[in-house]
Backbone atoms as SQL, in Angstrom:
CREATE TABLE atoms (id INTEGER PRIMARY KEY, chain TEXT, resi INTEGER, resn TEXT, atom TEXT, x REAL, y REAL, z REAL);
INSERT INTO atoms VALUES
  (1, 'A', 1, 'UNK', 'N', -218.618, -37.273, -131.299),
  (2, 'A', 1, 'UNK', 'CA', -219.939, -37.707, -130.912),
  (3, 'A', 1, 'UNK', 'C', -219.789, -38.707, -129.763),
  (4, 'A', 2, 'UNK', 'N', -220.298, -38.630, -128.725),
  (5, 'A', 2, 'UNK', 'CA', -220.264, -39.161, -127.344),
  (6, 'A', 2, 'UNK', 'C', -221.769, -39.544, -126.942),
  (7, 'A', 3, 'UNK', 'N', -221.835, -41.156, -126.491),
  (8, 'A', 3, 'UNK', 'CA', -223.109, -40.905, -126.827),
  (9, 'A', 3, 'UNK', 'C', -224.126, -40.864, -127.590),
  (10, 'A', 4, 'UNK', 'N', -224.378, -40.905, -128.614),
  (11, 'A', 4, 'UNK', 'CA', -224.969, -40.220, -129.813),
  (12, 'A', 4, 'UNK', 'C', -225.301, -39.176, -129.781),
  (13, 'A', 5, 'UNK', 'N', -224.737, -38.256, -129.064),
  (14, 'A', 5, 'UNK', 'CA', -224.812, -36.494, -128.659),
  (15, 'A', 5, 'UNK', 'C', -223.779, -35.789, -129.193),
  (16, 'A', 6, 'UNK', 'N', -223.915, -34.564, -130.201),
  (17, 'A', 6, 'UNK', 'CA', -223.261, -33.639, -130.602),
  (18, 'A', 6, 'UNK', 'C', -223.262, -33.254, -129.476),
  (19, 'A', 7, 'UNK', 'N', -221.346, -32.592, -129.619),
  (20, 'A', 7, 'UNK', 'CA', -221.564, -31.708, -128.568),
  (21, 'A', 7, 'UNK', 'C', -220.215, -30.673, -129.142),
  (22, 'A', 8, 'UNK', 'N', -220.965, -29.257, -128.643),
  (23, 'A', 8, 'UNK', 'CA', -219.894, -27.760, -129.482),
  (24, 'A', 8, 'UNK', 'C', -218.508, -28.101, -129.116),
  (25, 'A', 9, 'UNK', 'N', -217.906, -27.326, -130.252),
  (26, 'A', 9, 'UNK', 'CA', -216.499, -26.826, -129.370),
  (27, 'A', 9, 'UNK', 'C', -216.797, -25.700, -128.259),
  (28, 'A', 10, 'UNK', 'N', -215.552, -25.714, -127.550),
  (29, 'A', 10, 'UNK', 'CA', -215.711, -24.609, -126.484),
  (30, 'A', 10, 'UNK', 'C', -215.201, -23.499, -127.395),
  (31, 'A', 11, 'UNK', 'N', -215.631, -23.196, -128.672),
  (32, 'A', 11, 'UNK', 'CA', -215.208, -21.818, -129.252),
  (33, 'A', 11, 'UNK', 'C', -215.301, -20.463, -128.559),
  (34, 'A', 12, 'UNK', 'N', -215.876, -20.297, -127.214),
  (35, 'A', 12, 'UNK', 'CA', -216.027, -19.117, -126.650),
  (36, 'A', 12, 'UNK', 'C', -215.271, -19.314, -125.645),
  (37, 'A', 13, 'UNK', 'N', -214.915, -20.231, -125.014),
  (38, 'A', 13, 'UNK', 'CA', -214.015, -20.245, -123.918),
  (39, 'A', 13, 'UNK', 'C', -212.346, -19.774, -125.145),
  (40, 'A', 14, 'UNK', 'N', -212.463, -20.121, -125.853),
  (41, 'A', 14, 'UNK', 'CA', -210.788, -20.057, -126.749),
  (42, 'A', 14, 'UNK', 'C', -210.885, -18.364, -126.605),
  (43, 'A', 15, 'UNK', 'N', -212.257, -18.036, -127.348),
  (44, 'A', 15, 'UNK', 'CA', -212.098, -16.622, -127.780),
  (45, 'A', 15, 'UNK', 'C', -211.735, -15.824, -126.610),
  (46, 'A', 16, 'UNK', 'N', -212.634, -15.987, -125.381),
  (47, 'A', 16, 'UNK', 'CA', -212.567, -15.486, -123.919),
  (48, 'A', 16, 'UNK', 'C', -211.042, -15.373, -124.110),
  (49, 'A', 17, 'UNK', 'N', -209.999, -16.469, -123.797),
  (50, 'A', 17, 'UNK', 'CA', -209.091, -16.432, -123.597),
  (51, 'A', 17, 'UNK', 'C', -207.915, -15.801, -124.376),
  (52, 'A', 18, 'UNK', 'N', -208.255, -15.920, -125.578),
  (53, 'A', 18, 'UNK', 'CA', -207.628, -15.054, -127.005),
  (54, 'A', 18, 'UNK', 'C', -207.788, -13.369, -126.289),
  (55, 'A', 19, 'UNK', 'N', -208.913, -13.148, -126.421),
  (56, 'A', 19, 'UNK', 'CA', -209.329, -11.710, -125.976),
  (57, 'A', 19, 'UNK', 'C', -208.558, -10.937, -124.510),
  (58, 'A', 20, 'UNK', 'N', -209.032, -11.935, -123.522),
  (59, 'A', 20, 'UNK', 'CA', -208.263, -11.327, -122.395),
  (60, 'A', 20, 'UNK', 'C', -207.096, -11.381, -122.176),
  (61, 'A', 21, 'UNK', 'N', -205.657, -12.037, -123.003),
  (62, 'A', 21, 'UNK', 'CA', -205.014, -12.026, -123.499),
  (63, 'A', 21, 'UNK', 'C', -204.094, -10.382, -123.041),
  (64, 'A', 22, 'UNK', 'N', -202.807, -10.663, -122.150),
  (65, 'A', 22, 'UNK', 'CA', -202.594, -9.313, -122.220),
  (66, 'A', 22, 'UNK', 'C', -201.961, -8.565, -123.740),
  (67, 'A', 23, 'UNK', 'N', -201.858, -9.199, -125.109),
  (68, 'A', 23, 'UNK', 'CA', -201.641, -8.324, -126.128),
  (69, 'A', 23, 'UNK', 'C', -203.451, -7.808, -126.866),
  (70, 'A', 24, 'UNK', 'N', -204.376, -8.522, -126.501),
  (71, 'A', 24, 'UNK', 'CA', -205.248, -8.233, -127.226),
  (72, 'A', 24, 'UNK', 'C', -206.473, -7.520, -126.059),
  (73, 'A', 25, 'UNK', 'N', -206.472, -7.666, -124.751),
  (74, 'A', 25, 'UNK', 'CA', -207.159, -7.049, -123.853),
  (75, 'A', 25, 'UNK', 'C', -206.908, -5.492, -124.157),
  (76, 'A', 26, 'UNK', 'N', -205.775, -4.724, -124.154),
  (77, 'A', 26, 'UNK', 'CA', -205.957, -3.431, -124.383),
  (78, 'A', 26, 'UNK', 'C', -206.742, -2.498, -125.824),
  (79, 'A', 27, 'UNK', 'N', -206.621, -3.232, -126.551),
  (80, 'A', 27, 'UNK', 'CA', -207.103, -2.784, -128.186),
  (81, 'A', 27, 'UNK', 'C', -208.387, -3.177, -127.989),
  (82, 'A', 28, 'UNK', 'N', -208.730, -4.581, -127.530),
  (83, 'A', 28, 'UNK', 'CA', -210.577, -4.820, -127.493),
  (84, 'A', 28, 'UNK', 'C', -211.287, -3.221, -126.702),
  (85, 'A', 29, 'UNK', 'N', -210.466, -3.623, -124.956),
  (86, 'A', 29, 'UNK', 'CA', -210.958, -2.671, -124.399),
  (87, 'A', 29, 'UNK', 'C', -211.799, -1.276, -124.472),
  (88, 'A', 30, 'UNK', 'N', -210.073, -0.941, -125.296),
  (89, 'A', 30, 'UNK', 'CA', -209.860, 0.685, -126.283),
  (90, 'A', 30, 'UNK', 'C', -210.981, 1.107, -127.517),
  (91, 'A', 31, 'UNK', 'N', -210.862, -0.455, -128.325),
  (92, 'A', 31, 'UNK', 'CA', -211.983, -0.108, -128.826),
  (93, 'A', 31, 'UNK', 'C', -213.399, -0.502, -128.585),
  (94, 'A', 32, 'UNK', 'N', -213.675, -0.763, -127.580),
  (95, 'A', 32, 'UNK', 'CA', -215.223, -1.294, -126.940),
  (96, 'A', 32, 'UNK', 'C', -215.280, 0.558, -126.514),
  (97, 'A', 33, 'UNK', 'N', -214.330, 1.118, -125.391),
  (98, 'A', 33, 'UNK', 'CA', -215.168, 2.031, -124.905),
  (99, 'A', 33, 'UNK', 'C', -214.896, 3.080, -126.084),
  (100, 'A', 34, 'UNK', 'N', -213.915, 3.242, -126.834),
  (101, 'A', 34, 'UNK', 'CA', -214.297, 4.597, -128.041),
  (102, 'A', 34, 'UNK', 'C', -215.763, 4.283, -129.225),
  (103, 'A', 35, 'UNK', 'N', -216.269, 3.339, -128.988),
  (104, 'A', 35, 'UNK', 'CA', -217.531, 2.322, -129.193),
  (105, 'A', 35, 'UNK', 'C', -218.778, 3.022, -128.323),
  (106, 'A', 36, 'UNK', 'N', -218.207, 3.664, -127.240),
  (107, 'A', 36, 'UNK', 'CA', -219.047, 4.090, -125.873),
  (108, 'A', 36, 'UNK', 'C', -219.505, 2.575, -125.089),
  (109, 'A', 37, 'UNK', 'N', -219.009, 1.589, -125.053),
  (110, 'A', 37, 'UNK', 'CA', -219.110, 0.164, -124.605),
  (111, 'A', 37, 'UNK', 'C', -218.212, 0.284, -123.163),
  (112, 'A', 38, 'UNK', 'N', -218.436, -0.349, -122.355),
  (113, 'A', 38, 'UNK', 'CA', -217.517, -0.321, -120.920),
  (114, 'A', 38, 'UNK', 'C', -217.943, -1.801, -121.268),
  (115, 'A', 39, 'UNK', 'N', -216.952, -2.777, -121.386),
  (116, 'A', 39, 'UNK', 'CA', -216.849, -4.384, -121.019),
  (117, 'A', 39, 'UNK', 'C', -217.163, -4.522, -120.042),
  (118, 'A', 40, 'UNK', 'N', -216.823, -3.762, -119.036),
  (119, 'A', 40, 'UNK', 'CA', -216.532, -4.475, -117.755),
  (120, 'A', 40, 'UNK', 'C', -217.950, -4.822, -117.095),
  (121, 'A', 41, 'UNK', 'N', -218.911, -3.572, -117.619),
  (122, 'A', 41, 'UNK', 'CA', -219.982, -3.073, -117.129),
  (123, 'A', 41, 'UNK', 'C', -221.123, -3.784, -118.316),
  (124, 'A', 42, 'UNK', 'N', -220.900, -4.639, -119.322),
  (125, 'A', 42, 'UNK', 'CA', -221.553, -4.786, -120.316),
  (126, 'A', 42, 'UNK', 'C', -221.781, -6.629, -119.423),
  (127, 'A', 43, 'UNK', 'N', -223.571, -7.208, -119.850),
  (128, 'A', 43, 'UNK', 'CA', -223.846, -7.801, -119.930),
  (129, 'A', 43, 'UNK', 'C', -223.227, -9.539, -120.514),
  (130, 'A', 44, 'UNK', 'N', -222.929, -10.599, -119.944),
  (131, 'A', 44, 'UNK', 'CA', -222.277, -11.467, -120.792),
  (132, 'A', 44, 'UNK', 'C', -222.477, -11.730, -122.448),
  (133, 'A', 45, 'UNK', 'N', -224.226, -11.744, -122.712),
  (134, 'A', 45, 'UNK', 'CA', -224.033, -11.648, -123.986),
  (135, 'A', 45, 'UNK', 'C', -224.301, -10.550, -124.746),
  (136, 'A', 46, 'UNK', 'N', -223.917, -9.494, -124.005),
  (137, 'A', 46, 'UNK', 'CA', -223.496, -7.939, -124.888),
  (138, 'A', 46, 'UNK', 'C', -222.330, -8.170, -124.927),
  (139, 'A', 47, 'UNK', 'N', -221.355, -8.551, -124.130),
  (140, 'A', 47, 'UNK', 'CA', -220.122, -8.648, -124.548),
  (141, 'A', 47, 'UNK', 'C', -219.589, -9.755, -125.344),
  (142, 'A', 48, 'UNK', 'N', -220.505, -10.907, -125.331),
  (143, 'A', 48, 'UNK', 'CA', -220.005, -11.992, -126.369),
  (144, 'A', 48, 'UNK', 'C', -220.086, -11.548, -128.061),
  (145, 'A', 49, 'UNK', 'N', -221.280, -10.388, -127.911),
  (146, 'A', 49, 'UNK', 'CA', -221.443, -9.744, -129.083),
  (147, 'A', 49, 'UNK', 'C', -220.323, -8.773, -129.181),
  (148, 'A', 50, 'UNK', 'N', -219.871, -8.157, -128.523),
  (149, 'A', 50, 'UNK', 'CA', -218.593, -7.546, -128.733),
  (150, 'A', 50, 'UNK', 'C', -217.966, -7.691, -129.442),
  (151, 'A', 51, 'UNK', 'N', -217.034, -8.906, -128.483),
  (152, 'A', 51, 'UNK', 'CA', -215.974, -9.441, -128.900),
  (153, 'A', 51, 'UNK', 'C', -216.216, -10.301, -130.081),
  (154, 'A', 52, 'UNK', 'N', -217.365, -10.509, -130.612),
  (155, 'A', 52, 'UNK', 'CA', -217.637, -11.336, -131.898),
  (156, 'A', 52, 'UNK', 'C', -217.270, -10.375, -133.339),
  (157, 'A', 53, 'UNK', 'N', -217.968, -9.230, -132.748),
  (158, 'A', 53, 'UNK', 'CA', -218.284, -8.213, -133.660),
  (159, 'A', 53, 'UNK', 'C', -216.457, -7.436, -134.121),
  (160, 'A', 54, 'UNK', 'N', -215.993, -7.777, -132.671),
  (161, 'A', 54, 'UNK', 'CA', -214.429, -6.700, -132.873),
  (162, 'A', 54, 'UNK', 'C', -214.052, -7.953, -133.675),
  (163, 'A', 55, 'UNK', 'N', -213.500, -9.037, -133.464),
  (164, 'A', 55, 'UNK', 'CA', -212.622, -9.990, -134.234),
  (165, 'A', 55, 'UNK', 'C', -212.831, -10.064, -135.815),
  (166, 'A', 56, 'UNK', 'N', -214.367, -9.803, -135.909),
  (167, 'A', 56, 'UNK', 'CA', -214.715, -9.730, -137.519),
  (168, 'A', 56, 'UNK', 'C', -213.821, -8.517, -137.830),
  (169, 'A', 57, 'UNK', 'N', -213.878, -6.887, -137.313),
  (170, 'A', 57, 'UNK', 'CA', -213.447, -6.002, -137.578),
  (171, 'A', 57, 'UNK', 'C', -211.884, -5.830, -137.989),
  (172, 'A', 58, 'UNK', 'N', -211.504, -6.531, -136.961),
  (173, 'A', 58, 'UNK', 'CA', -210.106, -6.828, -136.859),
  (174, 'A', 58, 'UNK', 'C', -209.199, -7.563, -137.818),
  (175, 'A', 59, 'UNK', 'N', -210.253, -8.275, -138.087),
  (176, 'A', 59, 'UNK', 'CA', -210.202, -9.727, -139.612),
  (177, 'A', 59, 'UNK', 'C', -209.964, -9.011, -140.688),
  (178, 'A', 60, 'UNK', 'N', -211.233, -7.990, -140.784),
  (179, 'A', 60, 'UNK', 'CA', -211.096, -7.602, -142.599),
  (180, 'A', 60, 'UNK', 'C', -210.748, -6.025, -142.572),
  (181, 'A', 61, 'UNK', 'N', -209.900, -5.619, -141.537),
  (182, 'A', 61, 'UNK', 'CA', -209.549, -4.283, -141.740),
  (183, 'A', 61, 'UNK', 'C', -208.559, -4.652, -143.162),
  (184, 'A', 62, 'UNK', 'N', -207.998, -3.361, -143.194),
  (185, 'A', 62, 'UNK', 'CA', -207.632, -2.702, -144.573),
  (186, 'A', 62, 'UNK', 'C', -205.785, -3.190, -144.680),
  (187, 'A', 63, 'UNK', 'N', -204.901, -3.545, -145.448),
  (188, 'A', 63, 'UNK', 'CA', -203.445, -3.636, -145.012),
  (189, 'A', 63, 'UNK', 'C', -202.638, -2.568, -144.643),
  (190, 'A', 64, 'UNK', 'N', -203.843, -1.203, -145.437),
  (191, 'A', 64, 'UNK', 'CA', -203.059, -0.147, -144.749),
  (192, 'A', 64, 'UNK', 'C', -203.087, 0.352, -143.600),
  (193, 'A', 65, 'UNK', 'N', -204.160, 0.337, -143.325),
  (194, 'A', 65, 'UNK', 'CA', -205.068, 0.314, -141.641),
  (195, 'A', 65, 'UNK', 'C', -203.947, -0.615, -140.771),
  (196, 'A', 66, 'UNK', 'N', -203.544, -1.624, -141.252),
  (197, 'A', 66, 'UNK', 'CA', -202.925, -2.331, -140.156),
  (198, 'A', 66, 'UNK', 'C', -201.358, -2.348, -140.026),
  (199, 'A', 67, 'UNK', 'N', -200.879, -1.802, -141.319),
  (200, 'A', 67, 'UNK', 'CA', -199.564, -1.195, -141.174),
  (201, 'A', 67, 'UNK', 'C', -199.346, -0.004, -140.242),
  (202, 'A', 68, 'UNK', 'N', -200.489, 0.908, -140.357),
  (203, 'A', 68, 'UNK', 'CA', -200.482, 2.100, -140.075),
  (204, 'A', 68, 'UNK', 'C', -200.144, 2.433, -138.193),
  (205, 'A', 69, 'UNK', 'N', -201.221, 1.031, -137.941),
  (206, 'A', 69, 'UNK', 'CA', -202.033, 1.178, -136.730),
  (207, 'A', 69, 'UNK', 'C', -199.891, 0.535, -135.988),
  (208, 'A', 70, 'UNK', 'N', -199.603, -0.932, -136.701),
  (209, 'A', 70, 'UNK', 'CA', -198.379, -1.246, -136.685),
  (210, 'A', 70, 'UNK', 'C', -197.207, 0.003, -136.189),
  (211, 'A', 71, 'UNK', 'N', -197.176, 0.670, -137.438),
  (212, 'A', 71, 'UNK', 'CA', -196.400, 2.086, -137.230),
  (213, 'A', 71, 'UNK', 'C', -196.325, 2.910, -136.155),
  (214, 'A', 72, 'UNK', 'N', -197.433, 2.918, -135.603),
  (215, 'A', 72, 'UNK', 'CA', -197.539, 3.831, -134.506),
  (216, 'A', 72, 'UNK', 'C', -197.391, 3.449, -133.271),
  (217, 'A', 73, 'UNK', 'N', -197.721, 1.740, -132.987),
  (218, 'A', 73, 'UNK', 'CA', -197.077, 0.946, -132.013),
  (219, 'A', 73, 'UNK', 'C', -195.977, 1.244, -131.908),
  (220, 'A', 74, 'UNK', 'N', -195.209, 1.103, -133.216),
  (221, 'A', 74, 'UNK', 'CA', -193.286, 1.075, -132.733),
  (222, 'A', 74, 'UNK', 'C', -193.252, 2.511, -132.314),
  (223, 'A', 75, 'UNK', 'N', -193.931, 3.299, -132.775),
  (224, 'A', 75, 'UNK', 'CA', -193.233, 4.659, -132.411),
  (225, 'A', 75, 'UNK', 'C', -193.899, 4.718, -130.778),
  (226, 'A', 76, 'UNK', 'N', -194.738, 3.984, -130.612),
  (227, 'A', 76, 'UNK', 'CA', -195.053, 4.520, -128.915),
  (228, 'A', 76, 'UNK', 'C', -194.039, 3.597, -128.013),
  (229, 'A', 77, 'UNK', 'N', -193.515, 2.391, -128.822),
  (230, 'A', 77, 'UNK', 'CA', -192.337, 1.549, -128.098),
  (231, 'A', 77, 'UNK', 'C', -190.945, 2.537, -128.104),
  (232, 'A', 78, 'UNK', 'N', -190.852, 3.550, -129.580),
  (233, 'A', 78, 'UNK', 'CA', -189.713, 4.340, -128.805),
  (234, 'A', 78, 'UNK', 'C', -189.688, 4.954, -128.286),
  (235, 'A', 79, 'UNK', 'N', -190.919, 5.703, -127.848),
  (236, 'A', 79, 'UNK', 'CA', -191.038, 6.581, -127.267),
  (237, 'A', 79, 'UNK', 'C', -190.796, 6.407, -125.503),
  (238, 'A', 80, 'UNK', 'N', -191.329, 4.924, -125.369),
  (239, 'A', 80, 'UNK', 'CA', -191.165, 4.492, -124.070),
  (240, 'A', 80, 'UNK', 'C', -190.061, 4.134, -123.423),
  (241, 'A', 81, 'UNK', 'N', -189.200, 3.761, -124.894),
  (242, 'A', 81, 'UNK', 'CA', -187.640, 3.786, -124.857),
  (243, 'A', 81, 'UNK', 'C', -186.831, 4.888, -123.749),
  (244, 'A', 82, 'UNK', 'N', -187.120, 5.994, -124.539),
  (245, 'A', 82, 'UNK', 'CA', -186.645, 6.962, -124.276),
  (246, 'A', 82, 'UNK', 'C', -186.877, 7.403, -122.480),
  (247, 'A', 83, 'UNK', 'N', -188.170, 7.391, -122.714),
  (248, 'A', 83, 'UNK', 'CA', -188.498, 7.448, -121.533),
  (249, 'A', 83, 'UNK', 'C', -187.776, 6.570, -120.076),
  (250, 'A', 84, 'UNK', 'N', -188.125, 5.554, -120.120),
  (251, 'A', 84, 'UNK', 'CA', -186.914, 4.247, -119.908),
  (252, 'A', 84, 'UNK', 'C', -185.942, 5.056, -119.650),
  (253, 'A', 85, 'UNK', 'N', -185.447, 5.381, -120.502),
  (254, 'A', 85, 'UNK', 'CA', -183.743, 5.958, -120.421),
  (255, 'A', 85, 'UNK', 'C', -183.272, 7.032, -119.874),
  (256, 'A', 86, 'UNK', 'N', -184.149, 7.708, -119.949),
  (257, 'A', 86, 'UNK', 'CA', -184.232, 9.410, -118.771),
  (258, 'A', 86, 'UNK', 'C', -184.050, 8.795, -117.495),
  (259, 'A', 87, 'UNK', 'N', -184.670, 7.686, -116.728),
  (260, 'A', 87, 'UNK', 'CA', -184.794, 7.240, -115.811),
  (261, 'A', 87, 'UNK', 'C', -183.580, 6.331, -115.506),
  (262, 'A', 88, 'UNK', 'N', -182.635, 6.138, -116.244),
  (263, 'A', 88, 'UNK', 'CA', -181.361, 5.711, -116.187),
  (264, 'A', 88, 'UNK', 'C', -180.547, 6.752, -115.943),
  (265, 'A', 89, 'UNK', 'N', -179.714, 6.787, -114.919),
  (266, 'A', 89, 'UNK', 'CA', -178.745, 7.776, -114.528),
  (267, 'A', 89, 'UNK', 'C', -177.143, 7.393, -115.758),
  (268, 'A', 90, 'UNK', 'N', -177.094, 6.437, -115.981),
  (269, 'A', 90, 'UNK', 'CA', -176.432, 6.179, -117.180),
  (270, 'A', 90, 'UNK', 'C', -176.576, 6.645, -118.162),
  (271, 'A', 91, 'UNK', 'N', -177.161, 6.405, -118.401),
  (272, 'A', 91, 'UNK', 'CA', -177.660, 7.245, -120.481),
  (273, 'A', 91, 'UNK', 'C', -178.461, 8.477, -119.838),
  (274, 'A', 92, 'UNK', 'N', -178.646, 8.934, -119.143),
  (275, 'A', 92, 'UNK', 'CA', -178.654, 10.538, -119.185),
  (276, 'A', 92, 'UNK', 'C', -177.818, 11.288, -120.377),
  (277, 'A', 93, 'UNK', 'N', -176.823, 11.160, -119.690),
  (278, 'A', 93, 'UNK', 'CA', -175.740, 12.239, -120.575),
  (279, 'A', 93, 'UNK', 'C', -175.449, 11.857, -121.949),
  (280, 'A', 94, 'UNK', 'N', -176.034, 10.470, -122.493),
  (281, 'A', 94, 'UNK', 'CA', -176.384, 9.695, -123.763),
  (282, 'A', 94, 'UNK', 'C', -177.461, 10.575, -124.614),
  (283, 'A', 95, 'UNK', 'N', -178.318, 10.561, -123.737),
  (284, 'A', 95, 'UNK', 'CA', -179.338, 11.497, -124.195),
  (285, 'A', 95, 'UNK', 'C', -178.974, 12.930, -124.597),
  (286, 'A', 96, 'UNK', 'N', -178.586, 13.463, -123.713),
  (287, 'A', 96, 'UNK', 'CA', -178.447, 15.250, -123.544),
  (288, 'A', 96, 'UNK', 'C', -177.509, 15.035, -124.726),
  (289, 'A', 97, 'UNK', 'N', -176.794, 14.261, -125.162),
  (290, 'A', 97, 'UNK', 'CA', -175.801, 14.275, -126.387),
  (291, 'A', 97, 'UNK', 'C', -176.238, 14.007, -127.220),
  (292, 'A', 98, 'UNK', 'N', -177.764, 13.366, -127.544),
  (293, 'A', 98, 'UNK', 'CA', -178.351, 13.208, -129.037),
  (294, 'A', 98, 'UNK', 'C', -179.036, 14.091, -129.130),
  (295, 'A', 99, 'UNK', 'N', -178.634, 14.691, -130.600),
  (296, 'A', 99, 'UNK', 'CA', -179.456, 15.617, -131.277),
  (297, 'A', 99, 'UNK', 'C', -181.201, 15.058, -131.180),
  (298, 'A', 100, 'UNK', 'N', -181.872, 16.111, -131.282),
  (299, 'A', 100, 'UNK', 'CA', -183.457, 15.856, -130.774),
  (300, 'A', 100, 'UNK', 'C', -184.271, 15.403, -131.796),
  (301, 'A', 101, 'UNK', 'N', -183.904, 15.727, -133.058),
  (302, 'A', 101, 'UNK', 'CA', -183.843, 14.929, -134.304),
  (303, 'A', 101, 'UNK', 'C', -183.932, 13.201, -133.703),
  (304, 'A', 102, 'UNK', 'N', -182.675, 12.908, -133.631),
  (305, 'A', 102, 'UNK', 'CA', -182.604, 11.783, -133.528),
  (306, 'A', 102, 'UNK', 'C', -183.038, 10.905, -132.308),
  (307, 'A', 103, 'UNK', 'N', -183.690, 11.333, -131.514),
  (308, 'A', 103, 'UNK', 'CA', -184.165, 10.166, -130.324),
  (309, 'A', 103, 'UNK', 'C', -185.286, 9.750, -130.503),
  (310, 'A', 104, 'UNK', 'N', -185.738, 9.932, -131.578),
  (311, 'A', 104, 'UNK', 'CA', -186.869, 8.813, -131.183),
  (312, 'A', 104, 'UNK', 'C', -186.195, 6.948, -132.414),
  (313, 'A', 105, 'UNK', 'N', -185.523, 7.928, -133.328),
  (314, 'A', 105, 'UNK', 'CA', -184.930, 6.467, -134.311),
  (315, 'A', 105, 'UNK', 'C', -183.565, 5.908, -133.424),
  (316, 'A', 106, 'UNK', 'N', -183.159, 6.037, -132.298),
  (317, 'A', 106, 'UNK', 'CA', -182.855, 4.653, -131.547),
  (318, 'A', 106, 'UNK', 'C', -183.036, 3.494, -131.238);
């Protein structure tokens, strides 16, 4: 109290910054437009509602929902692995030598 004036936290400047965040900007994004939402193109407080609305979502999803969603991250990290590694003239012939079975559990 300053003044004898309440005054807010900047709770929306944190969130702003939480959100645009390069680990959490792609998933808001992703799920704003499978939402049919374009952020970019959305109003400030259509998007404050957004991003209010995703963080709740995000909060009380399910543990399996978030293992799941987890799971499929790593598998798109090996996948990028791999990829990565084609593009190495080194592990080329690393590759062509693993059974196809096995490249993505590297």
């Amino acid at each position: 109290m300053a003044g004898r004036r309440v005054h807010r936290p900047p709770y929306w400047r944190v969130i702003f910054t939480h959100v645009v965040s390069p680990l959490i900007w792609p998933r808001f994004d992703g799920w704003a437009l499978s939402h049919g939402y374009d952020v970019l193109e959305a109003r400030a407080s259509r998007c404050t509602n957004l991003i209010e609305y995703y963080l709740e979502e995000s909060a009380t999803e399910t543990k399996e929902i978030h293992d799941a969603r987890n799971q499929h991250r790593a598998q798109l990290l090996r996948v990028a692995k791999v990829v990565n590694d084609m593009e190495d003239p080194d592990k080329i012939e690393q590759l062509a030598n693993t059974p196809p079975h096995l490249l993505m559990r590297r």
